[in-house]
N, C-alpha and C positions, 0 to 999 in steps of 0.2 A: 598637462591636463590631468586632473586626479580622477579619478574615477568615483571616491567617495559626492565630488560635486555633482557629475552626471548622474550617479545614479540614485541618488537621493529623488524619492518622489512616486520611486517602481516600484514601490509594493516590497516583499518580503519574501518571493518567490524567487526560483533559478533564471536565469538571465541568457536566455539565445541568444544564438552570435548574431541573429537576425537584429535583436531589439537591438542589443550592441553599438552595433554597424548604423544604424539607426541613430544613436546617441549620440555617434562620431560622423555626420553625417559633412560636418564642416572643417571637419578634420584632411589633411590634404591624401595621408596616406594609413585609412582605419586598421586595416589586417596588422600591420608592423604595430601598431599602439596596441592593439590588443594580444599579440606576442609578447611582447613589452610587460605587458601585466600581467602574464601568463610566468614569463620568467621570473617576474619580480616575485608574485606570491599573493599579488590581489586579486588577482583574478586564479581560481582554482577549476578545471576541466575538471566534471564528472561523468561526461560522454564527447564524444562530437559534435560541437555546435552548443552545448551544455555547461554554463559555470555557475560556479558560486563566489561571493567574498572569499576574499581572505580574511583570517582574523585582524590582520594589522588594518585593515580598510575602516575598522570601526561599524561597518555597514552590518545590519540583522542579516545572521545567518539561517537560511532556511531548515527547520527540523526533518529529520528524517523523511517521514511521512511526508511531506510536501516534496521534497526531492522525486523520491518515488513516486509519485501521481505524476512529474512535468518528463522524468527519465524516460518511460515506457507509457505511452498512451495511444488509445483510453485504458485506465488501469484504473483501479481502487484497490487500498491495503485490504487484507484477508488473513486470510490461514492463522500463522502461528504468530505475528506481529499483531491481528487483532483479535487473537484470544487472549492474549498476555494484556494488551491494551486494558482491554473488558474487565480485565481478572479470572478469566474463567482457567489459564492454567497457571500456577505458581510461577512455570520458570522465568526467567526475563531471557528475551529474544535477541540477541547478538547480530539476526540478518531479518531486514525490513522485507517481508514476502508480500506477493500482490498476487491479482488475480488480473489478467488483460485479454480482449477481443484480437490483439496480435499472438503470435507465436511465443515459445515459450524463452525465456531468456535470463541469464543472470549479468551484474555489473560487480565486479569488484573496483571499487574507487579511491580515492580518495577520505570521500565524506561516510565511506561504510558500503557493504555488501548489499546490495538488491536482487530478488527474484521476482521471476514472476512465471506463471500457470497461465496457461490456456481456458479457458469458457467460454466456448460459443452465446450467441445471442436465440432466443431471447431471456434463457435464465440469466447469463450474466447480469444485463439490469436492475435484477432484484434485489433486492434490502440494502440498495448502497446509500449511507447518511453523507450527509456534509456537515461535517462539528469545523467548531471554532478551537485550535491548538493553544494561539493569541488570537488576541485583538488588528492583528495582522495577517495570522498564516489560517486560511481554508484550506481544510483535505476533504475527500474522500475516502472510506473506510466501509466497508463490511458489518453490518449491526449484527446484532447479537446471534440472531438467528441464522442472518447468512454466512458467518464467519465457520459456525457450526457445520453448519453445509458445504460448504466449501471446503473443510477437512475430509469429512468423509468422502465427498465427491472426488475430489484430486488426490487423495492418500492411495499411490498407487499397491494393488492386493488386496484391497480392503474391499470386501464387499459380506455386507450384515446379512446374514439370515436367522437371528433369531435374537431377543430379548436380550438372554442372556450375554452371547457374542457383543453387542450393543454396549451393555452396559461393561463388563469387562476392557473394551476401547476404550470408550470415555473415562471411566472413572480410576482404572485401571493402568492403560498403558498412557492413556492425556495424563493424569491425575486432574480432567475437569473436577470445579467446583461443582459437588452438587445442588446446592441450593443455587446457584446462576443457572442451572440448566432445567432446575424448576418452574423457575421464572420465564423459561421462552416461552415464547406468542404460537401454540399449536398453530391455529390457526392459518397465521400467516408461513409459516411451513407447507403447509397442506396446499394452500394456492400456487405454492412453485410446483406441485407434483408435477401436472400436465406436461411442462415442459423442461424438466430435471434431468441431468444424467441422474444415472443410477437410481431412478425410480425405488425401486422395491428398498432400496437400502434406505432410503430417507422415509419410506413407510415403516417401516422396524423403530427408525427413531423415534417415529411418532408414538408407536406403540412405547417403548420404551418410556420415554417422557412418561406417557401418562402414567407409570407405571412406578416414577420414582416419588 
């Protein structure tokens, strides 16, 4: 039994041993077939209970960021994975960073390195988008302004008290784009204050912002 047959039809996402098991439901002995493909190279573990294709399967393999969202959840990418996304820093990010309602956690895998950061609710909820990768793969990602927030929030030491401090972070030790960070939505910054860690520091942004 090929696995490119079965799994044709599931989407473009990571593949639990649940749906799996599922697929093999007619199968006399599923656990041994899916060792079997595990060995073979079709089937690739990125956690427990967690695969992807292999390249030889032929099957869409999932991009980073969708991994990340199915690895650790509820999670949405953040930090330095969705400022590089954005453009707001030059470098390109090597390890897919998230932000999740679980504990804090990293995966080195197979398919690339994952983190992920701690936010409680109810800020975590805020500014999370769902963009289209393909025409197949939905993420979850951190918009502009929360990705912003989300650095300064979790960047452990870091706590802004003034303008200047502010901008020497961003524009300095980030190398943020300044014109992207012209462009954030005060505003919707301002609505997370109420229930923000680090309050006072994200008011400094604001000031800052309006100030570049």
């Amino acid at each position: 039994m090929e696995l490119r047959k079965i799994a044709k039809g599931f989407g473009d996402a990571p593949l639990s041993r649940h749906l799996i098991l599922d697929m093999l439901k007619d199968y006399k002995r599923p656990n041994d077939k899916i060792s079997e493909w595990v060995k073979s190279g079709e089937l690739i573990s990125v956690r427990r209970g967690l695969y992807i294709p292999g390249p030889e399967t032929g099957l869409p393999v999932p991009e980073p960021f969708l991994i990340a969202n199915h690895l650790r959840g509820p999670s949405y990418v953040s930090i330095e994975a969705a400022l590089s996304y954005w453009g707001f820093i030059p470098e390109r990010v090597f390890e897919t960073t998230s932000v999740t309602l679980k504990t804090a956690k990293r995966y080195d895998t197979p398919a690339g390195r994952f983190s992920y950061q701690h936010l409680g609710s109810p800020y975590y909820s805020f500014g999370i988008k769902s963009i289209k990768l393909n025409p197949e793969q939905t993420v979850l990602i951190a918009s502009h302004e929360k990705a912003v927030c989300d650095k300064i929030v979790l960047t452990s030491g870091i706590i802004l008290r003034s303008t200047r401090q502010a901008k020497d972070f961003l524009l300095e030790d980030l190398r943020m784009d300044k014109m992207m960070l012209q462009n954030l939505d005060i505003k919707i910054i301002q609505s997370w204050l109420k229930d923000a860690p680090k309050k006072s520091s994200l008011e400094i942004l604001i000031k800052t912002l309006k100030e570049l």
